[in-house]
C-alpha positions in Angstrom: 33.5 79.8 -27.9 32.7 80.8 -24.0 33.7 85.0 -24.5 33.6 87.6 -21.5 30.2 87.1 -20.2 30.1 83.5 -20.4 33.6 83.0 -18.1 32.7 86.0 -16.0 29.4 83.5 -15.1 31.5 80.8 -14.5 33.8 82.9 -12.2 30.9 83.7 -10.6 29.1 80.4 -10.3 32.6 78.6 -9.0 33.3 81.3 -6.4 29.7 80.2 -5.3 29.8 76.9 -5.4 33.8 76.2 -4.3 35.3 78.8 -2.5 36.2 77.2 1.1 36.4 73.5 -0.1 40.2 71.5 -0.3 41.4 70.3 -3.3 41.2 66.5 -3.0 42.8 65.0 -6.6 43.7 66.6 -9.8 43.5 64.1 -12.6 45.2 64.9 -16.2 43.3 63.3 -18.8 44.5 65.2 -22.2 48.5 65.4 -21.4 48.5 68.1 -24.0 46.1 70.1 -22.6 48.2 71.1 -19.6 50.6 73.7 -20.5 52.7 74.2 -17.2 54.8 71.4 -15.1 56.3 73.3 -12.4 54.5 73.5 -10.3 53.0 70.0 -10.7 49.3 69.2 -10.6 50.0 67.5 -7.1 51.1 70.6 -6.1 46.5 71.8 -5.9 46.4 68.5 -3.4 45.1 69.9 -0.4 45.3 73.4 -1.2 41.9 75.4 -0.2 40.0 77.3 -2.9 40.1 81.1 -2.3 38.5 82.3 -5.3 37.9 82.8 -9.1 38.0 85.3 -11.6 39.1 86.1 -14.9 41.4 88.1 -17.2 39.9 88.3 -20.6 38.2 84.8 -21.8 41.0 83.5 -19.3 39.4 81.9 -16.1 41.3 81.8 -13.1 40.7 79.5 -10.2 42.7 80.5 -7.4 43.9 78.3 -4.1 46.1 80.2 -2.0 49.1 81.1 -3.7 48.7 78.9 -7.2 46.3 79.8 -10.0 44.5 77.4 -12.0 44.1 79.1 -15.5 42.3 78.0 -18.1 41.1 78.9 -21.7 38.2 76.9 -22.6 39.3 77.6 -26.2 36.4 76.8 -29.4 34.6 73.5 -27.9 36.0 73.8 -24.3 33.7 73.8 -21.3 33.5 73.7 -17.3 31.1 70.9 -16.2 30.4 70.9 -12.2 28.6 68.0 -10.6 27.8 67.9 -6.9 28.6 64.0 -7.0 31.9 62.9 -8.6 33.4 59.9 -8.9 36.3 58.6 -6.8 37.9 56.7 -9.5 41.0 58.3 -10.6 40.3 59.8 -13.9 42.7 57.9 -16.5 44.6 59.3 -19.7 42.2 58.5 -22.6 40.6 60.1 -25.9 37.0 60.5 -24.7 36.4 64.5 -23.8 37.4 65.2 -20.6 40.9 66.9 -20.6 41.1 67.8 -16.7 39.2 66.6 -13.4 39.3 68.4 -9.8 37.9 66.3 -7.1 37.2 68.6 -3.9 36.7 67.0 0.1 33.2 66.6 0.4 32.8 64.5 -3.2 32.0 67.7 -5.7 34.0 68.8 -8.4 34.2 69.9 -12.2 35.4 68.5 -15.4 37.3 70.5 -18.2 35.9 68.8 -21.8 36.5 69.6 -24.8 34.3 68.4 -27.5 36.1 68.0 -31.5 39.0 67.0 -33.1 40.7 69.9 -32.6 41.6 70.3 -29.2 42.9 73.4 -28.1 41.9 73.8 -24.4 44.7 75.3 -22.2 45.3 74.5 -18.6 48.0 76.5 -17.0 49.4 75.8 -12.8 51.6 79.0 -12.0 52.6 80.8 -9.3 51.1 84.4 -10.7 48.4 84.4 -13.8 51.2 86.8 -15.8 53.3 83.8 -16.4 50.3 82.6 -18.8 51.8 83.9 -22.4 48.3 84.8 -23.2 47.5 86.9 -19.9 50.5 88.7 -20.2 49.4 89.6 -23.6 46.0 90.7 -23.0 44.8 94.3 -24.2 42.9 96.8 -21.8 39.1 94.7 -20.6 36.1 95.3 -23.0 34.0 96.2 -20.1 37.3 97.8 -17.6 38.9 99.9 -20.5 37.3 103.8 -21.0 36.8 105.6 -23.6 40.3 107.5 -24.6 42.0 104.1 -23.9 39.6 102.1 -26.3 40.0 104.4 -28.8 43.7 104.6 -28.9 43.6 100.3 -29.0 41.0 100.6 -31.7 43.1 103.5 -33.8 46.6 101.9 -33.3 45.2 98.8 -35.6 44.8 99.6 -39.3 42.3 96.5 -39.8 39.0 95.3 -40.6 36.6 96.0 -37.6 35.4 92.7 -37.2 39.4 91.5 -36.7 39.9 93.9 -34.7 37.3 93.7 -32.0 38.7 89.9 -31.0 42.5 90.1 -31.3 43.0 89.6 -27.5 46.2 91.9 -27.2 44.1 95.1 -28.8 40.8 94.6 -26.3 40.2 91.4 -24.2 36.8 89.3 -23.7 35.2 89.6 -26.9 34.8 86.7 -29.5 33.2 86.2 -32.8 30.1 85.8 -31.6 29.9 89.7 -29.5 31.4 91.3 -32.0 29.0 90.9 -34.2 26.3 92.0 -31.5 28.7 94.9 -30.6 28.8 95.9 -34.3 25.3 95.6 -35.3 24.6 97.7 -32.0 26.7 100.0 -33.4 25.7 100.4 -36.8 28.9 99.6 -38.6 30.6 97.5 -41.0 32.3 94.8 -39.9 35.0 95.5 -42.4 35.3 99.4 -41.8 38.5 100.3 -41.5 39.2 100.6 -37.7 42.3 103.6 -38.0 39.9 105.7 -40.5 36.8 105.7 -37.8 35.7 109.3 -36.8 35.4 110.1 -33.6 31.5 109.7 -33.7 31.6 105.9 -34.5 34.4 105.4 -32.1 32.5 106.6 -29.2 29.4 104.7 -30.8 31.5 101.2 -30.6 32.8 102.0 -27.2 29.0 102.1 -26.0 27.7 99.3 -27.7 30.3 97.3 -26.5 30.1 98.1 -23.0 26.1 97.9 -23.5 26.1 94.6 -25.2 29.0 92.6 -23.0 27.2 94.0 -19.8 23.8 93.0 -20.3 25.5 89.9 -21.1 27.2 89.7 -18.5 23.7 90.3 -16.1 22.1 87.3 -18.5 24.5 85.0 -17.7 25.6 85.8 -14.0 24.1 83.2 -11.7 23.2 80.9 -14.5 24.7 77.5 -13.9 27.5 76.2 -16.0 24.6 73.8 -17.5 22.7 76.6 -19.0 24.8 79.4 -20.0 25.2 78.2 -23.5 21.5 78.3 -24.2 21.3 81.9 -22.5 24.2 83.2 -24.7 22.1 82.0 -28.0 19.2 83.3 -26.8 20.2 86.9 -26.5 21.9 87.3 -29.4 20.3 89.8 -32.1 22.2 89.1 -35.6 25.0 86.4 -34.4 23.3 82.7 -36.0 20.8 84.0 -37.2 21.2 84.0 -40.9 17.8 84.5 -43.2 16.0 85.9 -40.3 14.8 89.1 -39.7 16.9 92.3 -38.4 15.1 92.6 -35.2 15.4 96.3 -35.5 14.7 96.7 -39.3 13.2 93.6 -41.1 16.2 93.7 -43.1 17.6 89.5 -43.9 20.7 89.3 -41.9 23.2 88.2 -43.9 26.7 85.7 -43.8 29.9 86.2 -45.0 31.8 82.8 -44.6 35.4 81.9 -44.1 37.4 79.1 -43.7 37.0 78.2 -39.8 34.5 81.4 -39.4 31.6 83.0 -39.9 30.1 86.7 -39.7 26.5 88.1 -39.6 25.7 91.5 -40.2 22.4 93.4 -41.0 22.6 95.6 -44.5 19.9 98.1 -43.7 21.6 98.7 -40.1 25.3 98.4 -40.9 26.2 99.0 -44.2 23.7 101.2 -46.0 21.8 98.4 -47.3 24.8 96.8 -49.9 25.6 93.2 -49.2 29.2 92.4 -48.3 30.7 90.3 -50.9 31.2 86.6 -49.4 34.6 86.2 -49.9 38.2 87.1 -48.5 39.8 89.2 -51.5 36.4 90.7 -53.0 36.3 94.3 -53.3 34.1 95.2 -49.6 31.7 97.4 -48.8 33.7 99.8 -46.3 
């Protein structure tokens, strides 16, 4: 799932790449992946590109007065090619959910690869009248510390829950948060109301240290690569049965039903394995 540092690159690489060129054809390939019908898709026709951003894993492609916003979701992506075709896209099952042709032939696809297909495409008049936007908690890497720790006190939850429900702090994913909390030396099922004031300001660091060297990875990679750059800097996330770069500890899995989490023992939770199950008695 693209998090914080992977849509801050494709911000980045779009405001490069399409900033200044005219919206030539929108073509809606996956009905159900376009949330919003007034305005209509039409309505992008000719509109100029003025620039892109973000709000949490929410990218936001702006032209003029309407915003594109989209959440790439699980197995969603942003594909750019410098030569597109100038057959209308047509409504089908292959991958492609959304197409956006600009003037001088260029333009991107919106895919989604699975059976489950999630991707979000919202047209609006101000990125607040996206349910999820308007939700959003304080940015991971915006937020300081007295506001992070009054989002991370107000929940009385598991860590790892914690650090990617959007409306508490926004950007960070399952893949992060397990960087963030290995960083930080905790369990991912502490208890995030009984943290002291020690391992509060410990998580605040590591999660602005981990999301913005991210962030510098991934910023003016092209949408091509970014998924190789995220694997490759992560520490613990994947990387089950290998060695804890920091201790030689295994890292270890606890498995759920969609999900997955690795932790280090040695680094996080004073060397006892976390039971690998929902309703087993954990290691706090």
């Amino acid at each position: 799932m693209p998090e914080l540092p992977e849509v801050e690159a494709l911000a980045a690489d779009l405001r490069e790449r399409v900033v200044g060129r005219r919206v030539e054809r929108v073509d809606i390939a996956a009905i159900s992946a376009l949330k919003t019908y007034d305005p209509p898709p039409t309505a992008l026709h000719g509109q100029t590109i003025t620039g892109a951003g973000r709000f949490g894993k929410f990218l936001d492609i702006i032209a003029g007065d309407l915003h594109l916003v989209v959440h790439l979701a699980r197995a969603g992506w942003l594909h750019f090619r410098d030569e597109m075709g100038a057959t209308p896209l047509k409504p089908g099952k292959g991958p492609i959910a959304l197409r956006v042709r600009f003037d001088d032939g260029s333009g991107f696809d919106l895919t989604e690869a699975g059976t489950q297909k999630k991707l979000a495409a919202y047209l609006v008049t101000d990125p607040r009248l996206v349910p999820g936007v308007s939700r959003l908690g304080p940015d991971a890497i915006g937020v300081d510390l007295d506001g992070f720790a009054a989002a991370i006190r107000a929940q009385r939850a598991q860590l790892k829950g914690v650090l990617t429900e959007q409306q508490v702090i926004a950007g960070i994913g399952n893949a992060y948060s397990d960087e963030i909390l290995h960083r930080a030396k905790l369990s991912p099922f502490a208890i995030s109301a009984r943290l002291t004031d020690d391992q509060v300001a410990r998580l605040y660091e590591a999660t602005r240290a981990v999301l913005t060297e991210a962030v510098a990875r991934s910023v003016g990679q092209r949408a091509a690569s970014l998924k190789a750059e995220k694997k490759a800097g992560l520490v613990v996330h994947n990387r089950t049965g290998l060695p804890c770069p920091v201790c030689g500890d295994l890292i270890r899995e606890v498995s759920f039903a969609d999900s997955s989490l690795q932790y280090c023992p040695t680094c996080q939770t004073g060397g006892k394995p976390l039971a690998d199950r929902r309703l087993s008695r954990l290691v706090r």
